[in-house]
Backbone as a ProteinNet text record, in pm:
[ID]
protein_1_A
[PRIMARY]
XXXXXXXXXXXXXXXXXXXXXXXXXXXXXXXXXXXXXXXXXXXXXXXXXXXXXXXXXXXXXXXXXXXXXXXXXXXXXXXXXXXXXXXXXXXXXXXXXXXXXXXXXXXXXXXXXXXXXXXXXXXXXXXXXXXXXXXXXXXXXXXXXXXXXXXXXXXXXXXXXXXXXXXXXXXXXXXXXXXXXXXXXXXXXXXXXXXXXXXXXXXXXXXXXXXXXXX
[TERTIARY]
-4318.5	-4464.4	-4521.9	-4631	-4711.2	-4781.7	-4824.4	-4868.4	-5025.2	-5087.3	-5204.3	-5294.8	-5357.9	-5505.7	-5578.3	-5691.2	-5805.9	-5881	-5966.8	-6059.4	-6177.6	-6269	-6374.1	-6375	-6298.3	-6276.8	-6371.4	-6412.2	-6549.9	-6493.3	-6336	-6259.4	-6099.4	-6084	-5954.5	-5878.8	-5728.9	-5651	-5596.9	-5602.8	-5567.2	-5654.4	-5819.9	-5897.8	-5905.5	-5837.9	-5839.6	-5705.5	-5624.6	-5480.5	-5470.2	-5576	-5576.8	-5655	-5744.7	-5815.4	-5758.7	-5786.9	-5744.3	-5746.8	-5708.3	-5705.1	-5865.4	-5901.4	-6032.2	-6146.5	-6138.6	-6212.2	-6227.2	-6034.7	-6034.3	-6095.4	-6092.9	-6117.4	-6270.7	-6318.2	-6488.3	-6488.2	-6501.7	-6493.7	-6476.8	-6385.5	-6327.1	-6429.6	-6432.5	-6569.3	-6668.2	-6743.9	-6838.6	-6834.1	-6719.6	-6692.6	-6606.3	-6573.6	-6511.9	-6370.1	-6361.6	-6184.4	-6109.2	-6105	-6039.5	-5990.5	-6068.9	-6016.2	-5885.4	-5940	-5857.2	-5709.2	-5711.8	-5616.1	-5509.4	-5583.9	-5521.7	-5410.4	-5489.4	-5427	-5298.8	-5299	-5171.8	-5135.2	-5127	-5014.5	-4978	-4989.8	-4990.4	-4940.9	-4959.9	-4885.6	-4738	-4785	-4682.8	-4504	-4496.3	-4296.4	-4310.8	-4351	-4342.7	-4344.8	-4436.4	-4471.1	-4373.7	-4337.9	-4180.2	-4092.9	-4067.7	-3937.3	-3960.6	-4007.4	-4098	-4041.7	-4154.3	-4094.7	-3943.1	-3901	-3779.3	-3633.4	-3705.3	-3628.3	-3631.3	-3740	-3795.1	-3712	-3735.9	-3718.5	-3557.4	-3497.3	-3396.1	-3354	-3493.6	-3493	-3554.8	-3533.4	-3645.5	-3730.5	-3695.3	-3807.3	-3902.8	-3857.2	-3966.5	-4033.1	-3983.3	-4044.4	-4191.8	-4155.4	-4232	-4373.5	-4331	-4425.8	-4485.1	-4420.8	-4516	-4594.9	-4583.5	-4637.4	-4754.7	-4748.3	-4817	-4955.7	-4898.1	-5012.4	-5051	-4965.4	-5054.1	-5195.9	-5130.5	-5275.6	-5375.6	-5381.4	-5473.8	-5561.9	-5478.5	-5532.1	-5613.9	-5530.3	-5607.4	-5775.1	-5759.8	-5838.5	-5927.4	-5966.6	-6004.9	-6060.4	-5955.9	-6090	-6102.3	-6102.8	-6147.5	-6245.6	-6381	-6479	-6507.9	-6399.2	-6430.5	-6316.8	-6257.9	-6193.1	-6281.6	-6284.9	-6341.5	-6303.2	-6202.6	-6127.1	-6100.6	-6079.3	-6047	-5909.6	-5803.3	-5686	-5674.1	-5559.7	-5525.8	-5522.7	-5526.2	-5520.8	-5410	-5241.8	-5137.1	-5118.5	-5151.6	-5114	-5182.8	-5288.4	-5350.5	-5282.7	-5232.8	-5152.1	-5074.4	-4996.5	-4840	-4835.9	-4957.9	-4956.6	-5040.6	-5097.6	-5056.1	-4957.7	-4882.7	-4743.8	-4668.3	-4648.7	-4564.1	-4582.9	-4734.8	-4759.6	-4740.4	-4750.6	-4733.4	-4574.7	-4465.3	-4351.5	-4308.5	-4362.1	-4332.9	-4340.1	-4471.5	-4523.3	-4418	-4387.4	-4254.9	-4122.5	-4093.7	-4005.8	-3944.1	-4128	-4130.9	-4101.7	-4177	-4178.4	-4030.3	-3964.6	-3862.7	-3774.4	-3759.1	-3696.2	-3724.2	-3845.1	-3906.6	-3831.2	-3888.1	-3721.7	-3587.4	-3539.8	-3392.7	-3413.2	-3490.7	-3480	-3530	-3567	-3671	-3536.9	-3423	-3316.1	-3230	-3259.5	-3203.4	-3032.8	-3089.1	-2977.3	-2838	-2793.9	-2648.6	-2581.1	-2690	-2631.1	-2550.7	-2581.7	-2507.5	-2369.2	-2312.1	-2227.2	-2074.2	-2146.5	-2114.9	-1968.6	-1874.3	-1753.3	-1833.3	-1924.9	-1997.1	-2081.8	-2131.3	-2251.1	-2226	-2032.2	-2004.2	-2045.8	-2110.1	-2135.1	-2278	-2319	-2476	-2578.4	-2656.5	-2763.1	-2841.6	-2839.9	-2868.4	-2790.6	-2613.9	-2531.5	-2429.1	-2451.9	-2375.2	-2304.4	-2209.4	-2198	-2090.2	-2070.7	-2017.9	-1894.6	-1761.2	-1655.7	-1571	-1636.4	-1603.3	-1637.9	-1727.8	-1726.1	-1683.5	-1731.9	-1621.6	-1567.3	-1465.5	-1388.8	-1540.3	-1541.3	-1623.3	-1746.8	-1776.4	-1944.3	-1851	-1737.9	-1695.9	-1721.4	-1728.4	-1768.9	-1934	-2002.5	-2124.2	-2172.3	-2062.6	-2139.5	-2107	-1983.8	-1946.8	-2037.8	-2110.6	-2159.6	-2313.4	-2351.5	-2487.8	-2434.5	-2360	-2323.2	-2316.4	-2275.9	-2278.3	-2415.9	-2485.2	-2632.8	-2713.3	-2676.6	-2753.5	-2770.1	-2611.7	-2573.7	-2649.9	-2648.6	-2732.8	-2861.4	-2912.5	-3084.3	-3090.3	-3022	-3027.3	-3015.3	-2926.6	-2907.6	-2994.1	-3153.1	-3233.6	-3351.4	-3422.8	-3521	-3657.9	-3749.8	-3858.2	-3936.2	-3961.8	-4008	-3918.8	-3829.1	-3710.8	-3710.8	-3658.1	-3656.1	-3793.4	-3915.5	-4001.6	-4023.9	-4007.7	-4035.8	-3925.2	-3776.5	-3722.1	-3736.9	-3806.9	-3785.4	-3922.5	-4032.6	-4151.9	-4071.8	-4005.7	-3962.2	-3869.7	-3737	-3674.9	-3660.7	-3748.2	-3745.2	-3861.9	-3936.1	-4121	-4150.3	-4075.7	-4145.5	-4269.8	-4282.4	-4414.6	-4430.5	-4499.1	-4510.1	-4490.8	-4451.2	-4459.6	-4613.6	-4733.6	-4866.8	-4886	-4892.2	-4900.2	-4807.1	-4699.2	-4602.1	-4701.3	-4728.8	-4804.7	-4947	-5040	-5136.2	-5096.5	-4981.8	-4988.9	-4914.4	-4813.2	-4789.2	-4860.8	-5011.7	-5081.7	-5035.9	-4912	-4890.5	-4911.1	-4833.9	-4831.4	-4743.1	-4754.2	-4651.2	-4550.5	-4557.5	-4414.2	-4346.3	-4415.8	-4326.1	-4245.5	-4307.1	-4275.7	-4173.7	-4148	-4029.6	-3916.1	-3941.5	-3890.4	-3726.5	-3903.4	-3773.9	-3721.1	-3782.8	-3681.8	-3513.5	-3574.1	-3479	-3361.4	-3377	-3327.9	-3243.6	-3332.7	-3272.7	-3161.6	-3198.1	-3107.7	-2984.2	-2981.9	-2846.7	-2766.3	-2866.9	-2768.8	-2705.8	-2770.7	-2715.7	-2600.4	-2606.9	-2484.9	-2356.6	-2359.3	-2291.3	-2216.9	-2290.1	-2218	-2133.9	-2182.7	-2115.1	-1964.1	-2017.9	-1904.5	-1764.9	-1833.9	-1728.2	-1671.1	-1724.3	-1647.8	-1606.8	-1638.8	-1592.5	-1560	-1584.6	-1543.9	-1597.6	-1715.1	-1867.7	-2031.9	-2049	-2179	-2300.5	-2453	-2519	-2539.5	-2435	-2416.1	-2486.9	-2581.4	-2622.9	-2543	-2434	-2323.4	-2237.3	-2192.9	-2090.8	-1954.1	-1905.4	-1783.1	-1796	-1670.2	-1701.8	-1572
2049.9	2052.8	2079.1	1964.6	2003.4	2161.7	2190.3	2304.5	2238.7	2351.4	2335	2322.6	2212.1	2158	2125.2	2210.1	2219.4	2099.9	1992.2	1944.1	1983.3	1909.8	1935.8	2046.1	2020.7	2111.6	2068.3	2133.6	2151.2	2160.5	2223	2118.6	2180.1	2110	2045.7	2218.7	2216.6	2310.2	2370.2	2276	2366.6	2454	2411	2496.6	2645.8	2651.5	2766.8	2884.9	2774.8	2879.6	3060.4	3018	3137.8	3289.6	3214.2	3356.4	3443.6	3553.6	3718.5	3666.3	3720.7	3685.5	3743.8	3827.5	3894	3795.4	3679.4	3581	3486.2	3427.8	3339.3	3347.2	3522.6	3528.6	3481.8	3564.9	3567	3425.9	3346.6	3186.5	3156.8	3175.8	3117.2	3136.4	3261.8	3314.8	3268.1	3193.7	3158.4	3009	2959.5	2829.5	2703.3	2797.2	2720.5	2685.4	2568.1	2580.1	2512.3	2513.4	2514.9	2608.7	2721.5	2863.6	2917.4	2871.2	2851.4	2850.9	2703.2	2604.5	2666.9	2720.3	2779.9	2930.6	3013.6	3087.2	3085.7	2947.3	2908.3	2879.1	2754.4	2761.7	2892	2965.5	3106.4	3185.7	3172	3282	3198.6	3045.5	3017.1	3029.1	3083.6	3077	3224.6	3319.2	3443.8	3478.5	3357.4	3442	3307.2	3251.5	3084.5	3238.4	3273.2	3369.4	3472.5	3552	3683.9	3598.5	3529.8	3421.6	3434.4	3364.2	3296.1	3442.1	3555.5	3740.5	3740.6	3711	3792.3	3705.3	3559	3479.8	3403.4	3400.3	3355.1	3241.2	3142	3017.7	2946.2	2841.1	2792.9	2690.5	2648.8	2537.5	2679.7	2762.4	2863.2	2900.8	2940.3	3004.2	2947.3	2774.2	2683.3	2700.3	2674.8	2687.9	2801.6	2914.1	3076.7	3081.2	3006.8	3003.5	2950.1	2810.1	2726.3	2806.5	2877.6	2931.8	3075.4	3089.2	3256.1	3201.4	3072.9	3063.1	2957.3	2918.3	2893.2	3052.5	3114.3	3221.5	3323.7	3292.9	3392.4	3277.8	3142.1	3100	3099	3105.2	3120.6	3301.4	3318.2	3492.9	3562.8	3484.5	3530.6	3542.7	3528.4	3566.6	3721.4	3753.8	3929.1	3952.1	3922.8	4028.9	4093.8	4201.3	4333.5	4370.5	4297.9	4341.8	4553.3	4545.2	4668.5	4704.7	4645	4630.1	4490.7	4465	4345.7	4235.7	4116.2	3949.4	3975.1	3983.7	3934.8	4099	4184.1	4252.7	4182.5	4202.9	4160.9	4033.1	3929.7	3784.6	3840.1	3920.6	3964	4020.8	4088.9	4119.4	4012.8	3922.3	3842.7	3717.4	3754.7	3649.9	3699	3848.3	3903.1	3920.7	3931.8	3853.7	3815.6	3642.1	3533.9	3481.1	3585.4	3572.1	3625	3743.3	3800.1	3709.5	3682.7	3581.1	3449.5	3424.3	3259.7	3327.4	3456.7	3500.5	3546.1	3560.3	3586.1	3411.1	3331.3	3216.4	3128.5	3201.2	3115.2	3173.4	3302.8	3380.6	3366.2	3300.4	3229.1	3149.2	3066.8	2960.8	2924	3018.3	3042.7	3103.8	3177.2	3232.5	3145.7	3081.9	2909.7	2810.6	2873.5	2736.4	2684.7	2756.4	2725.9	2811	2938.6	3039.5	2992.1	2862.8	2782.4	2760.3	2708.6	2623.9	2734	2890.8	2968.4	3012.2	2900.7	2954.2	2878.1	2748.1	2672.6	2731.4	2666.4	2807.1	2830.8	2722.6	2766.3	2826.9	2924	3026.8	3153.2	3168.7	3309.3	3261.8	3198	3164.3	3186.9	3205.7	3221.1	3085.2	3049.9	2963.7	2965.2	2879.3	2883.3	2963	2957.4	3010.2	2938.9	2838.5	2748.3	2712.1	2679.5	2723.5	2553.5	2543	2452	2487	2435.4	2518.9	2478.6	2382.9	2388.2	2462	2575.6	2706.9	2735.9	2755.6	2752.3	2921.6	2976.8	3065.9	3207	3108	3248	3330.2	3188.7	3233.1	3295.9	3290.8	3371.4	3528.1	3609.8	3735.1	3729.8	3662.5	3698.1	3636.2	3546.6	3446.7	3542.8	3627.5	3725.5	3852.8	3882.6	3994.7	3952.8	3832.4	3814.6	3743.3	3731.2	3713.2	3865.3	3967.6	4079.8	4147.5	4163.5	4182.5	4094.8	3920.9	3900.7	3924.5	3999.1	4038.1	4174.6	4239.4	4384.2	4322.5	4254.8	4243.3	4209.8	4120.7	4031.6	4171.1	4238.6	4397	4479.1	4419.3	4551.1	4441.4	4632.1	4572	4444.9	4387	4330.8	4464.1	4505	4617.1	4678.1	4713.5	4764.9	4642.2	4503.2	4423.8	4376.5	4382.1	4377.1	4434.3	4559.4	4684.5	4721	4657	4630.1	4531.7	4422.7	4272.5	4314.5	4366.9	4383.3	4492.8	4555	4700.5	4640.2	4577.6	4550.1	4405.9	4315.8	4170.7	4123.2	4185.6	4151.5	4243.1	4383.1	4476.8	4533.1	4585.3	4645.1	4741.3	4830.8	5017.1	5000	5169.5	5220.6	5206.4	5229.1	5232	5081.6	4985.4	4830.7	4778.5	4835.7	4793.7	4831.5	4987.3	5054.1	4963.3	4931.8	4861	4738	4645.7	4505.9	4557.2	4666.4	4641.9	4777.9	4811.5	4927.9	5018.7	5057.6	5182.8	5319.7	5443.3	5569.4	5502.6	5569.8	5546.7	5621.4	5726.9	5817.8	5734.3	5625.8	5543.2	5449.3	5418.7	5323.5	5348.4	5474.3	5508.9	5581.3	5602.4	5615.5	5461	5365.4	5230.6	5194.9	5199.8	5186.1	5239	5366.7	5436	5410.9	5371.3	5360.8	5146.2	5120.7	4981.4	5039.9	5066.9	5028.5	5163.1	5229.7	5290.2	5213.2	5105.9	4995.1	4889.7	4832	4739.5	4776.7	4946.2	4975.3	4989.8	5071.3	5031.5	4911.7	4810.5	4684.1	4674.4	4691.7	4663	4742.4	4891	4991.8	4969.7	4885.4	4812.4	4663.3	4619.6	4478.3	4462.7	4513.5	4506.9	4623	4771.6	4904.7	4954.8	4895.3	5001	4929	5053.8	5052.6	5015.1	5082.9	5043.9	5156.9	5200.4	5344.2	5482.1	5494.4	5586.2	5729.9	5687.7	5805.1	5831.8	5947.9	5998.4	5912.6	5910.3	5852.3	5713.6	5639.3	5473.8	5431.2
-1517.5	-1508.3	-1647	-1674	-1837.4	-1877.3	-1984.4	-2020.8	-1971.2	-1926.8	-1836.6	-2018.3	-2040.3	-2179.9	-2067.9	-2058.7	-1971.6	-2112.7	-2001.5	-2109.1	-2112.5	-2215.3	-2266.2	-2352.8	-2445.6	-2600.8	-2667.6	-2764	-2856	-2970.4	-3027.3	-3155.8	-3119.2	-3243.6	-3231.6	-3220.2	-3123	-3151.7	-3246.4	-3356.3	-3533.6	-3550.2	-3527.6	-3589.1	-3529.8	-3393.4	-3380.5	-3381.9	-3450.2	-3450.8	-3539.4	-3607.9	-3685.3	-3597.4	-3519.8	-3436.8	-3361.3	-3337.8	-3328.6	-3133.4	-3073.9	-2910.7	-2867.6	-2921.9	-2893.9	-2925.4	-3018.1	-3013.2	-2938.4	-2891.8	-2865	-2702.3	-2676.9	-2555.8	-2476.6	-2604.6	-2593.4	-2593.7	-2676.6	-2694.3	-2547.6	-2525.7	-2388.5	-2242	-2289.5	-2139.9	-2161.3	-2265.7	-2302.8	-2254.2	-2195.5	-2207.2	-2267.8	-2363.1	-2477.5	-2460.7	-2418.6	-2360.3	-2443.6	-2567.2	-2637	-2708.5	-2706.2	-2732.9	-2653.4	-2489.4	-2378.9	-2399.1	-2438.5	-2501.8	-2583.2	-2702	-2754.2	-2756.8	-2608.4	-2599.9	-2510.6	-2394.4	-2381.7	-2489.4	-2589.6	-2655.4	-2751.4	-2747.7	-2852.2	-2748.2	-2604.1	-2518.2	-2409.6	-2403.3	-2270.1	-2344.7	-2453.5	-2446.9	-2389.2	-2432.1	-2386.4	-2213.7	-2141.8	-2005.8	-1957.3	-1997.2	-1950.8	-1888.4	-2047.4	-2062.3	-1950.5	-1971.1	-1871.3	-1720.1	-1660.1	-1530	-1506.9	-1608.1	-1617.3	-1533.4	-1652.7	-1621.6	-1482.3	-1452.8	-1275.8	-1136.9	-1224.8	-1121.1	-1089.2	-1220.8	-1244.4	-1192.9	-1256.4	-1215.3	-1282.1	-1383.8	-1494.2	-1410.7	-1330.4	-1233.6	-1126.9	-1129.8	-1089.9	-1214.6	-1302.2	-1443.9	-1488.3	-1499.8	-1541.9	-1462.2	-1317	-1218	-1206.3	-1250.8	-1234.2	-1365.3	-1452.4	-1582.1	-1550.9	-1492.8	-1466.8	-1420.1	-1278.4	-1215.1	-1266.3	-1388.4	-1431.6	-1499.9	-1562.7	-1638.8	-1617.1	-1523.4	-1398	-1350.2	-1280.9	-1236.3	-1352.2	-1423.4	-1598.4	-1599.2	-1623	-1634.8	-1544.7	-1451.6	-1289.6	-1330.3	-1354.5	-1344.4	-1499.7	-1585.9	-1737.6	-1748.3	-1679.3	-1711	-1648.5	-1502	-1481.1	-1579.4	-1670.2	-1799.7	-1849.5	-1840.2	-1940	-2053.8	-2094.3	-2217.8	-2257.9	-2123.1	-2072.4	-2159.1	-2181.9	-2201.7	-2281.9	-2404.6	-2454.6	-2349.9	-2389.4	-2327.3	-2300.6	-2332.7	-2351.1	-2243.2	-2228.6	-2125.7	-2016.6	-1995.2	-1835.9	-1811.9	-1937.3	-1867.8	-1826	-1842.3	-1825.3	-1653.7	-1647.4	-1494.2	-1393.9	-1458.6	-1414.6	-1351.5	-1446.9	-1458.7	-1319.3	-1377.4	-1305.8	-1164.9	-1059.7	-967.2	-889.1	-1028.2	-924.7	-967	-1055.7	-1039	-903.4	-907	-728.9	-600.2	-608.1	-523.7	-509.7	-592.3	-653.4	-515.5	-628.5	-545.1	-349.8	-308.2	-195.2	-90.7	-172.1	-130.2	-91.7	-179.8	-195.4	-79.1	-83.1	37.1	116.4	163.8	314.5	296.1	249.7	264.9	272.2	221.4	287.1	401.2	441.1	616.1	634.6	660	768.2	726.3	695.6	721.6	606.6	467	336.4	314.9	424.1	342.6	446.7	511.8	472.4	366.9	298.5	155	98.6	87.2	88.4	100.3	197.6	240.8	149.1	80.4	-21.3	-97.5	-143.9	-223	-385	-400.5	-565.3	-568.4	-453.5	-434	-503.5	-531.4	-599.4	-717.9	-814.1	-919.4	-963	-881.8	-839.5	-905.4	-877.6	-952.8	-1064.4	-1155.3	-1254.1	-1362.9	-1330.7	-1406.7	-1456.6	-1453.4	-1489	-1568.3	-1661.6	-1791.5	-1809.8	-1948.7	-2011.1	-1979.2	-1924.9	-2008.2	-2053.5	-2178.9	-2307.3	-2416.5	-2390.8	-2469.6	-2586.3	-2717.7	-2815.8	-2771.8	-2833.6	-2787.8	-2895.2	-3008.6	-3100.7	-2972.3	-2892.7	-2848.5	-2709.7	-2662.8	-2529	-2537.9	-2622.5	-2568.1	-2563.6	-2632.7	-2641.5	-2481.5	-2476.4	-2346	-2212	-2241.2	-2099.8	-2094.3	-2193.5	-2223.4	-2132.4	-2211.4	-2138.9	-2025.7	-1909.8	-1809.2	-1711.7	-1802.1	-1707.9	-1714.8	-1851.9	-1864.7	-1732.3	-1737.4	-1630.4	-1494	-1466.7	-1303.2	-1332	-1419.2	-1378.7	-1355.8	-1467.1	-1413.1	-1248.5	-1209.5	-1079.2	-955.9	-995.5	-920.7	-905.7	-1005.1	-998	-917.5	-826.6	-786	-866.4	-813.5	-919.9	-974.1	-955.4	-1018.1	-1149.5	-1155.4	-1229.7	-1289.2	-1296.4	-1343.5	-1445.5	-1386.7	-1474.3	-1567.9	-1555.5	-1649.3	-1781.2	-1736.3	-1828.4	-1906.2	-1882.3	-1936.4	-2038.6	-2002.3	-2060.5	-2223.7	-2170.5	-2268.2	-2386.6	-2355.8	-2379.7	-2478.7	-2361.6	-2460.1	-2538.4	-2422	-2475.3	-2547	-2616.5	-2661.9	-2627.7	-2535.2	-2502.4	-2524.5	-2519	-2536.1	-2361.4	-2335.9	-2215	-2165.8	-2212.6	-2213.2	-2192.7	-2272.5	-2186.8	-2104.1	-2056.4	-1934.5	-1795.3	-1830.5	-1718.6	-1714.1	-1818.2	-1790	-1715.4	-1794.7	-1692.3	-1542.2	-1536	-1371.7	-1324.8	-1335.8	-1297.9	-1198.7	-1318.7	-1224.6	-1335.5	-1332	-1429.9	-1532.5	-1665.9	-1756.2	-1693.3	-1634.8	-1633.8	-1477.1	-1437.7	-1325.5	-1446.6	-1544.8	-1594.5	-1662.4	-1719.9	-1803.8	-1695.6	-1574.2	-1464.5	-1442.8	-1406.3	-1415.6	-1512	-1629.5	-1758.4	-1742.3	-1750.9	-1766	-1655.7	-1554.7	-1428	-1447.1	-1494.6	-1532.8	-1598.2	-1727.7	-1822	-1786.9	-1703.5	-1658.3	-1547.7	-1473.6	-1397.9	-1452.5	-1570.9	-1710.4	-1747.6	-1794.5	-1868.7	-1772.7	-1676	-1578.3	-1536	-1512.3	-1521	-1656.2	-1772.8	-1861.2	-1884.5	-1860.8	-1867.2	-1775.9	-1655	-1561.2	-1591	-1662.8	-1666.3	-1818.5	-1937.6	-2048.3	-2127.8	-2036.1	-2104.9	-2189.2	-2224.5	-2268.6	-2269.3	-2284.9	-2179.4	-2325.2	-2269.5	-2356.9	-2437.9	-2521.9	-2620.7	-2617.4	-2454.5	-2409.3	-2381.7	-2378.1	-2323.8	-2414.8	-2402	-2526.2	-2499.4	-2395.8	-2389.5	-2381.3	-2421.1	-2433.5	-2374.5
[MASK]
+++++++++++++++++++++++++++++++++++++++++++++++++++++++++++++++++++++++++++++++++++++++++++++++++++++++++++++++++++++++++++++++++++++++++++++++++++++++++++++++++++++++++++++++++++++++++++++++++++++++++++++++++++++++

């Protein structure tokens, strides 16, 4: 699915690559959808990726992207600029990653969850791998293979809150703004992720994520 270029731009997307998000925003509520424009392309690899954590599915990713910024665009004019652009997208994203996610689980109960029963289901989806592998990239490739079974292990919640901390760099303070809860929930699931991460790791390759004295 294409990156959502709303028309009727007023100029070209170069001219606005240089503006601060606080412009492009105002611009935008004012009408200006090329400001719009611009702030997908300046935000959609970040909320692909984000999707991509939650959902662990790039044909969901695409599509939760799709509709965060629809929905951003659809209610940017009640933004208050209460909080940064790139937080309130983010809880947005995250959402209608949920939402992706609920959908899809209807569907395996309404008749999908056979395919399941498949012998390449222990492999899980969207894990697919070459294996012609060069041997250099095999630990890095087993490492982020057990990293990805912990994320998949944690609730969406836990999962979000690490992916925001961890990949997106967020402060604890804009994690809690985009999924409005307390910071001290938020460093709660952090903290709580990344002791189910290491775990996996401490079990399948004999150390963890250097949190613990022993290795």
């Amino acid at each position: 699915m294409p990156t959502i270029i709303l028309a009727g731009t007023s100029m070209p997307l170069t001219a606005r690559s240089g503006s601060s998000d606080l412009q492009l925003v105002q611009c935008a509520q004012s009408g200006d959808t090329a400001a719009f424009n611009q702030l997908v392309i300046r935000y959609r690899p970040r909320i692909v990726q984000l999707a991509m954590r939650i959902t662990d599915s790039a044909a969901d990713a695409e599509d939760v992207a799709q509709e965060a910024f629809l929905s951003a665009f659809r209610g940017l004019r009640n933004f208050r600029l209460e909080c940064a652009f790139n937080t309130w997208l983010c809880r947005i994203a995250i959402n209608a990653a949920k939402n992706a996610l609920k959908f899809r689980n209807r569907q395996r109960a309404d008749g999908l969850s056979e395919l399941r029963n498949d012998d390449d289901v222990s492999h899980g989806p969207e894990r697919l791998r070459d294996s012609s592998t060069p041997e250099a990239l095999a630990l890095a490739d087993d490492v982020r293979r057990i990293v990805d079974a912990g994320l998949a292990a944690l609730s969406q919640a836990h999962r979000a809150a690490i992916i925001l901390r961890e990949i997106d760099g967020l402060t604890y303070k804009q994690i809690a703004a985009a999924m409005a809860v307390p910071v001290g929930t938020v460093r709660s699931r952090v903290f709580r992720a990344r002791d189910i991460i290491d775990r996996h790791l401490r079990q399948d390759c004999g150390r963890g994520l250097g949190r613990h004295s022993q290795c």
